[in-house]
C-alpha positions in Angstrom: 29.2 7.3 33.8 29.6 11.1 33.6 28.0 13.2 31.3 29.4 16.8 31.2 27.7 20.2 29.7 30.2 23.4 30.0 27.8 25.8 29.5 27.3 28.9 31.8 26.5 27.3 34.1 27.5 23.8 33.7 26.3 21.0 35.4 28.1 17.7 35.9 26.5 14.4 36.9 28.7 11.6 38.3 28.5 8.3 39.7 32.6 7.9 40.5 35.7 10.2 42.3 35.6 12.7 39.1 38.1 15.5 38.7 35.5 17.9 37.8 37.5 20.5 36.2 41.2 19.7 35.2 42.9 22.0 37.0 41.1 25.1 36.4 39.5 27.2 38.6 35.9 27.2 39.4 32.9 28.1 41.2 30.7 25.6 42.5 27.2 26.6 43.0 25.2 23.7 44.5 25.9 19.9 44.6 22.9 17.4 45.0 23.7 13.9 46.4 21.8 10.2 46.5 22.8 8.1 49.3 22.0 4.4 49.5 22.9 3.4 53.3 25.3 4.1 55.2 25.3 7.8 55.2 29.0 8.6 54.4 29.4 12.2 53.2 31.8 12.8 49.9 34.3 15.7 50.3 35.2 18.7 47.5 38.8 19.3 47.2 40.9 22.3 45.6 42.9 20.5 43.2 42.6 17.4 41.1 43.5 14.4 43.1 42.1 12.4 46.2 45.1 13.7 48.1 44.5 17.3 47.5 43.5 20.0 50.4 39.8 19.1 51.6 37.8 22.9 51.5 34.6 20.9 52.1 33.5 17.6 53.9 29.4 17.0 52.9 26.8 16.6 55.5 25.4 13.2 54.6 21.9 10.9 55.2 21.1 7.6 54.8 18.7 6.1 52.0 18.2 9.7 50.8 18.9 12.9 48.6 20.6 15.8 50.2 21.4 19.3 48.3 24.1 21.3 49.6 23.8 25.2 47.9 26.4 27.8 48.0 24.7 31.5 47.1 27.2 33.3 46.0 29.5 29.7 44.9 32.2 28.2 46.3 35.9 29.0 44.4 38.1 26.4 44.2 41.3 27.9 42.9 43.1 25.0 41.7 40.1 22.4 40.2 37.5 20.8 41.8 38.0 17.0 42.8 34.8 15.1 43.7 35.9 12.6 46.2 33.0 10.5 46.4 31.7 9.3 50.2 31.3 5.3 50.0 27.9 5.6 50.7 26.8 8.0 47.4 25.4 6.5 44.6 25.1 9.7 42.4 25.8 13.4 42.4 25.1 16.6 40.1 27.1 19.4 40.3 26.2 23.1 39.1 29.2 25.6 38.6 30.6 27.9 36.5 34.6 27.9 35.2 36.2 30.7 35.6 38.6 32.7 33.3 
């Protein structure tokens, strides 16, 4: 399930690998993560596919919530693709798109 809201700033929640922004470039501002065991970080890549360059690999911790806050947000150039750590049940995502 993902349930998207473009507004300034939009937040995304997602429970799969989403590609957050098709392609276009945006800002992401804080990213809040559930873990169920196992404690496997996901990782935010520049681009729109699983295969795309890594910028970030999340800290991760098992059987609990973890938010991960960027002050002035992180760009991603190229799209932001959530790939999703195996052990992440759910994530929310706050950003902005750029022009």
């Amino acid at each position: 399930m993902v349930f998207n809201n473009f507004g300034v700033p939009g937040s995304i929640y997602t429970t799969a690998d989403l590609d957050v922004s098709g392609g276009r470039a945006v800002r992401l501002f804080c990213i809040h993560e559930i873990y169920g065991a196992g404690a496997v970080g996901s990782v935010l890549r520049n681009g729109t596919a699983a295969g795309d360059t890594a910028y970030v690999q999340l800290a991760s911790s098992d059987s609990t919530g973890v938010t991960t806050s960027f002050s002035e947000g992180l760009l991603f150039p190229d799209g932001l693709f959530f790939d999703e750590g195996t052990s992440v049940t759910s994530a929310v995502m706050v950003l902005h798109f750029e022009n």
